[in-house]
N, C-alpha and C positions, 0 to 999 in steps of 0.2 A: 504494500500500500504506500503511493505516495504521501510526503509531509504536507500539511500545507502553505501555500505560497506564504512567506514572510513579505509585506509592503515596503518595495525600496522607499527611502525618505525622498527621493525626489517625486517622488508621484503621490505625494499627501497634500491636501487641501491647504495652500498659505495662508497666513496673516494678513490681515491689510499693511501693515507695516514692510511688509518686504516689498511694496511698491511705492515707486517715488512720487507719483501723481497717478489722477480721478477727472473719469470725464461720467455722466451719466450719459445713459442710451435707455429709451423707450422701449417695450415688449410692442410689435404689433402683433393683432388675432392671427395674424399670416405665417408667425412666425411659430405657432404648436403645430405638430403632428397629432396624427391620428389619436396617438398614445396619451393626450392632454402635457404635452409639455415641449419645452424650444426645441426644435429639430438640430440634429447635430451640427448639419453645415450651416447654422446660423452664427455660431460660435465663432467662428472663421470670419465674419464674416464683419462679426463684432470687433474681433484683434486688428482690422483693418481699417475701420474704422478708429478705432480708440487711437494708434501709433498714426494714421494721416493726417486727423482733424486736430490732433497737439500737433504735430511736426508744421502743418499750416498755419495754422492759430501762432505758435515762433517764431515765424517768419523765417523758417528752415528749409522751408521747400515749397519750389511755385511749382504747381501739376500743370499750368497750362504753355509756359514760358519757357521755364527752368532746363540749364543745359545738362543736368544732369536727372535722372530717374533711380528709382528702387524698385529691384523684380524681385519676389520670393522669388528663394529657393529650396527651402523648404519649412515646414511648419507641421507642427505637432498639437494636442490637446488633449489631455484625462481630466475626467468627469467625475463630479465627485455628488451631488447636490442638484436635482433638476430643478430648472428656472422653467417661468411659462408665463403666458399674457395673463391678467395684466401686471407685471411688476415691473418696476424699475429697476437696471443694471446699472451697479456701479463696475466700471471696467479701471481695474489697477494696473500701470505703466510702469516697467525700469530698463533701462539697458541692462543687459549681464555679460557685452562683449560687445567692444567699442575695435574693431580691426582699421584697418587702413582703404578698405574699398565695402567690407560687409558691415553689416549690426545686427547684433541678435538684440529682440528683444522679447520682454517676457511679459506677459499679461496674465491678471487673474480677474474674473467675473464674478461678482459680489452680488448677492439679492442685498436689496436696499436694506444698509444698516445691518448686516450680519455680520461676525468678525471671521468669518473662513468663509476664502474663496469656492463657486459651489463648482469651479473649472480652471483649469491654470494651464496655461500654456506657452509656446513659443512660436516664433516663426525670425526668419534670417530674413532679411533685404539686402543684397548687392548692387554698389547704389554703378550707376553705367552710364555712360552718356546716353543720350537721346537717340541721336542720331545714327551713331556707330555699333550700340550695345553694348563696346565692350567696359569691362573694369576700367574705374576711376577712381582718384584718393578722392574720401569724403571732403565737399567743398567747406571752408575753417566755418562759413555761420553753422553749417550743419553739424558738424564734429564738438564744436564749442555748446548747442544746443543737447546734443547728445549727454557730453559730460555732464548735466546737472541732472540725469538721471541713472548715472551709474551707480 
């Protein structure tokens, strides 16, 4: 008989405190599954929102101008805690890896006012020029903006 699984500490529900900044995000009805609760690719969906609307709001990065872009490349999420219409999400922000052309960064999804994340997750951006796609050094407003959330 197998033992059972021991929870590695990285895959446990965060604190609010292991994040450096909060944006809230609305539930819409569109956003439960069948199952009464957020459909998983909404979560993604959320971490994309949360990291472009700070990163805009900084004035770190213009989406329509700007010579340089951010692609995932990859992105993760474990679930700990279902969220569902109607609540409000608080989505927690940090860098955890500030590189030379990438950034990871790490988000946790908060039901309003709970102190554990009810999902935590990551995703990389590679940020590239526009034009060409390839790799580029983080431009200094973006890397400087970064830094206050390591």
């Amino acid at each position: 008989m197998n033992a059972p699984a021991t929870p590695n500490a990285r895959h446990q529900a965060k604190p609010r405190d292991h994040y450096r900044v909060f944006r809230s995000i609305g539930t819409r009805w569109m956003d439960n599954d069948v199952y009464g609760h957020v459909n998983n690719v909404v979560y993604y969906s959320w971490f994309d929102t949360a990291v472009n609307a700070w990163l805009i709001e900084q004035g770190a990065l213009d989406i329509h101008a700007g010579e340089v872009i951010g692609l995932v490349i990859e992105t993760q999420c474990n679930y700990f805690a279902p969220l569902a219409f109607p609540q409000t999400i608080e989505a927690g922000l940090r860098v955890a890896h500030l590189g030379s052309s990438s950034v990871r960064y790490e988000v946790g999804l908060f039901a309003q006012g709970e102190p554990l994340a009810a999902a935590c997750g990551h995703f990389v951006h590679v940020y590239v020029d526009r034009e060409t796609r390839r790799p580029v050094a983080l431009p200094a407003v973006l890397k400087n903006t970064l830094q206050t959330i390591v």
